[in-house]
C-alpha positions, -999 to +999 in steps of 0.1 A: +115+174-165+090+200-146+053+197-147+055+229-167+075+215-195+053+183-191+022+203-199+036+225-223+049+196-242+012+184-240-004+212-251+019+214-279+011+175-290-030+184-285-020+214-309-006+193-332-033+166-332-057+197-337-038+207-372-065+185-393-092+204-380-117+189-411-111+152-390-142+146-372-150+153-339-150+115-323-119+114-343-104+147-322-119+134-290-097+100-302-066+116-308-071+145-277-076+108-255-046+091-266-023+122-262-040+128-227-035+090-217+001+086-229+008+115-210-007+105-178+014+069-182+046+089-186+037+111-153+029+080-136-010+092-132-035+066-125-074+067-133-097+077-106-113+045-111-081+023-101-071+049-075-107+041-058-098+003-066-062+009-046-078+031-015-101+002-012-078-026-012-055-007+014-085-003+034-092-035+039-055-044+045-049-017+072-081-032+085-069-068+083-036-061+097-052-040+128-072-074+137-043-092+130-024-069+157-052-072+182-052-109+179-016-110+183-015-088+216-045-111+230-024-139+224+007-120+244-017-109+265-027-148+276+003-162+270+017-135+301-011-145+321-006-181+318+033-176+324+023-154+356-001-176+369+020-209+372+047-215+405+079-211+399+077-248+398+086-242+358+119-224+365+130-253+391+122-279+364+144-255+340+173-253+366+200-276+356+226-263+367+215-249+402+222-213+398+184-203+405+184-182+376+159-205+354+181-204+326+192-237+310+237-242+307 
């Protein structure tokens, strides 16, 4: 279904809940509410409030996950350093079977 046909469908419902005109006004401002907030459930709307809850939460994940990154490229980062640092002493020990290649049979 378009949004057109969603908001006419809408309107139509607001129309209809606006038929007892001699209902009182909280009563409208009710019944205008609950039309309005079924809607925005069927159209998969959320409230700004848990929107700004969401953004927030996904802030501090894409923050989280960027130190997370960093720590893991430090931790490559040393790793490659230690693993460039030692003799090739480590590849001899690894050298079983005498090719020179370092690589276990």
């Amino acid at each position: 279904m378009s949004t057109h046909d969603r908001f006419e469908r809408l309107a139509k419902q607001i129309g209809d809940k606006l038929q007892g005109a001699s209902q009182a006004p909280g009563d409208i401002q009710r019944n205008v509410q609950g039309v309005l907030r079924g809607a925005m459930e069927r159209m998969d709307i959320v409230s700004r409030e848990d929107f700004d809850i969401m953004m927030d939460v996904l802030t501090r994940t894409r923050e989280r996950v960027e130190a997370l990154e960093a720590q893991v490229a430090a931790l490559e980062n040393a790793l490659y350093s230690e693993r460039a640092s030692q003799p090739d002493a480590a590849l001899a020990e690894d050298d079983t079977d005498g090719s020179g290649d370092g690589v276990q049979p």
